[in-house]
C-alpha positions in Angstrom: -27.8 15.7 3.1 -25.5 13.5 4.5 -21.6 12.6 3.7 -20.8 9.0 3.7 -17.9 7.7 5.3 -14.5 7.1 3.4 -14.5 3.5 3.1 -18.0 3.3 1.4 -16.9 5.6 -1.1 -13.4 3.8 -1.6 -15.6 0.4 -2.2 -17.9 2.6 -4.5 -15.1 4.1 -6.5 -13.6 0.4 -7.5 -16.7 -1.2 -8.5 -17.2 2.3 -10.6 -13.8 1.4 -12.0 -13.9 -2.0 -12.8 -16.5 -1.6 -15.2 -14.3 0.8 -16.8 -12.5 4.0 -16.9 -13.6 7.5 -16.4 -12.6 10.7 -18.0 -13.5 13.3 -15.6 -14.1 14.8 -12.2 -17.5 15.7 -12.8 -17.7 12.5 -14.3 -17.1 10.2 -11.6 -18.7 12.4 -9.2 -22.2 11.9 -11.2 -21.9 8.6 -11.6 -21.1 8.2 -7.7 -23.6 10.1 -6.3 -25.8 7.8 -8.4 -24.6 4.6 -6.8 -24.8 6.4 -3.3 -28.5 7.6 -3.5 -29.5 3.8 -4.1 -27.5 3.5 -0.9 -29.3 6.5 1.1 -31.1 9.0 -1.0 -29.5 11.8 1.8 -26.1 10.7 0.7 -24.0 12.7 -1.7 -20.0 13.8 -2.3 -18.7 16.4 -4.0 -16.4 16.0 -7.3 -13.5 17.2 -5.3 -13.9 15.0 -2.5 -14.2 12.0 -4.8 -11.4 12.8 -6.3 -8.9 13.2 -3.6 -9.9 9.5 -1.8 -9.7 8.1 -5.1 -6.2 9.6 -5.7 -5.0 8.2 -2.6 -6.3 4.9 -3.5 -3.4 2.9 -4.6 -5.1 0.5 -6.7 -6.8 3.7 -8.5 -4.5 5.5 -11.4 -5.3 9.2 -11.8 -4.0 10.8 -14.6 -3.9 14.8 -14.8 -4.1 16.7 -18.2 -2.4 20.2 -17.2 -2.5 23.7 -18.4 -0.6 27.2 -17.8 -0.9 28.8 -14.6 0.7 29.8 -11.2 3.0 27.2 -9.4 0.7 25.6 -6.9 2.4 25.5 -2.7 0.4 21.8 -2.4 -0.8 19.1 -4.7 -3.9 20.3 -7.0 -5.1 16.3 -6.7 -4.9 15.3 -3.1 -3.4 18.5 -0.8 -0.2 16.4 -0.6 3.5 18.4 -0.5 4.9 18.7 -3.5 8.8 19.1 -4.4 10.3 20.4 -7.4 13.1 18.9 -10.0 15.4 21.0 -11.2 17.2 20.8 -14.4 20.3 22.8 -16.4 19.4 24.4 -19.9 22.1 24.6 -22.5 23.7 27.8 -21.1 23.9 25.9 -17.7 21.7 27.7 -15.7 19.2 25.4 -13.5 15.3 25.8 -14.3 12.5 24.2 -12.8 11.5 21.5 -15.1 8.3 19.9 -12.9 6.9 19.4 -10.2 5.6 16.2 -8.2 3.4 15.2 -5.7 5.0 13.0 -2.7 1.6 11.5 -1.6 0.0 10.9 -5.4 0.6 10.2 -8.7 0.5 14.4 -9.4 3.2 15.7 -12.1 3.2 19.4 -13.4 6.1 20.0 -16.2 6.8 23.1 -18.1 4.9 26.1 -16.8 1.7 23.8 -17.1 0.8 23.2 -13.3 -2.7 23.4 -13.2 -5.4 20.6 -13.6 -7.6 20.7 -16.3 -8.9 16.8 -16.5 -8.8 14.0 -14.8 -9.0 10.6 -16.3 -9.4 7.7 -13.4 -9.2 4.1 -14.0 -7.8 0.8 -12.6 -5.1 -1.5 -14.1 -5.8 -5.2 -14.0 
């Protein structure tokens, strides 16, 4: 098993893209490890690790269906630092309305910080 180097997945990942968009982790990662094996049949990358180089891709938009769950310290897409926006309710108190990603395209808004689905695509 072998793990191929970032730029052959980065080429990989946009001709996956151009022929349309995909609506998953797992998703992407099946259908790149099936473009990879006709490279090398040793080669092969994880969901995760797909996802994060095509997040930093910045010809690739990720999009990032949330749900409830703990505040995450760094971005759930890519690792990046995230920093939080604050806003004032009615009564004037100041609540923490989302969080964003400085590195990706990450946004977590209204208790719902976690990642549930990720849709992947390329606009033309």
């Amino acid at each position: 098993m072998y793990f191929p180097k970032q730029d052959v997945v980065k080429f990989l990942i946009k001709e996956i893209l151009k022929e349309g968009g995909i609506h998953s982790q797992e998703e992407l990662a099946e259908i790149l490890n099936k473009k990879l094996k006709s490279v090398d049949k040793d080669y092969t990358i994880s969901g995760r690790r797909a996802r994060k180089i095509a997040a930093l891709m910045p010809e690739v938009k990720v999009r990032v269906h949330t749900r409830h769950g703990e505040k995450p310290k760094k971005c759930p897409v890519c690792g990046g630092e995230v920093y939080e926006v604050y806003m004032k309710n009615l009564k004037g108190e100041k609540i923490l309305f989302e969080i964003k990603c400085k590195t990706c395209s990450y946004t977590g808004k209204n208790g719902k910080w976690i990642p549930k689905r990720y849709e992947f695509w390329i606009e033309e």
